[in-house]
C-alpha positions in Angstrom: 90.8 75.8 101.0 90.0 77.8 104.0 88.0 81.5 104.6 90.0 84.3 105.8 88.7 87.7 107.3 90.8 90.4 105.9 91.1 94.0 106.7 87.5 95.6 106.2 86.8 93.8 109.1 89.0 96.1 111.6 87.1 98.0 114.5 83.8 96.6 112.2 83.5 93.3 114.2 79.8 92.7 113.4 79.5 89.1 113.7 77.1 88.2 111.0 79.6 85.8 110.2 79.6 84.4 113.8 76.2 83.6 113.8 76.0 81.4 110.4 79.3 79.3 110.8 77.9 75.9 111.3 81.1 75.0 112.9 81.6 77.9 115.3 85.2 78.4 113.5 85.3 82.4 113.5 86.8 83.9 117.0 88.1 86.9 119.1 88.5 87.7 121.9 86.3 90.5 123.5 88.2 93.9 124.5 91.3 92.3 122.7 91.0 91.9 119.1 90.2 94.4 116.5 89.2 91.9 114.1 87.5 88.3 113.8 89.6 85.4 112.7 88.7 82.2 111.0 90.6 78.8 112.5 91.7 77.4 109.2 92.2 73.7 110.7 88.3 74.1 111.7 86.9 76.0 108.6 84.8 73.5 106.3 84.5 75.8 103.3 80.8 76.2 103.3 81.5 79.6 102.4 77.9 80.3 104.6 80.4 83.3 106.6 80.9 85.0 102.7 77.8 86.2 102.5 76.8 87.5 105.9 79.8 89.5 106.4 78.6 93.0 105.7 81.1 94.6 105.1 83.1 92.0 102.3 85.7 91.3 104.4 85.9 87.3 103.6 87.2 86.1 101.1 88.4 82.3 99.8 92.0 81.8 100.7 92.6 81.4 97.0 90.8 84.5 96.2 92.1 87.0 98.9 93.0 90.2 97.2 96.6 90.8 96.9 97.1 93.4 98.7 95.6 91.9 101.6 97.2 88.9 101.6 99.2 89.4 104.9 95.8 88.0 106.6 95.6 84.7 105.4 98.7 84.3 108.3 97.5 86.5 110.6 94.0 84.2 111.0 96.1 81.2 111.3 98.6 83.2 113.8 95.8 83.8 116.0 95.2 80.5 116.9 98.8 79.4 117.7 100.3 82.7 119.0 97.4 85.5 119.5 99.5 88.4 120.5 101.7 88.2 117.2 98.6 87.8 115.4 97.3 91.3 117.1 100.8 92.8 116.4 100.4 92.4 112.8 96.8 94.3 112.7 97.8 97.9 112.1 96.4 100.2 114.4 
């Protein structure tokens, strides 16, 4: 099981969640991205990120909300092919 940062997230970008990863697994790039992503091959599940997200856009992968499903690929997207990751945030 991995954490994946869903759509409450977009244009929020606060980085609470930055700031308690112990594994530095949450990324963006500045002036790029609209949103955080969370490296799924890096992710340990401490679930430390959950919390600290103010907005409650992190979820377990297991328990991402239906309807917002679409992001557990787009956080893994990110890391292999960022601009199709980006495409797939709507604007």
């Amino acid at each position: 099981m991995t954490y994946v940062i869903t759509s409450p997230c977009i244009d929020t970008m606060d980085q609470s969640c930055v700031d308690v990863c112990p594994v530095d697994c949450i990324h963006f790039e500045e002036g790029a991205d609209k949103t955080l992503y969370i490296d799924p091959d890096e992710c340990i599940d401490c679930g430390a990120c959950e919390p600290a997200c103010p907005v409650s856009a992190i979820f377990p992968d297991d328990d991402v909300p239906e309807e917002e499903s679409i992001y557990t690929e787009i956080n893994a997207l990110w890391y292999t092919d960022k601009e199709a990751a980006r495409a797939k945030i709507p604007s």
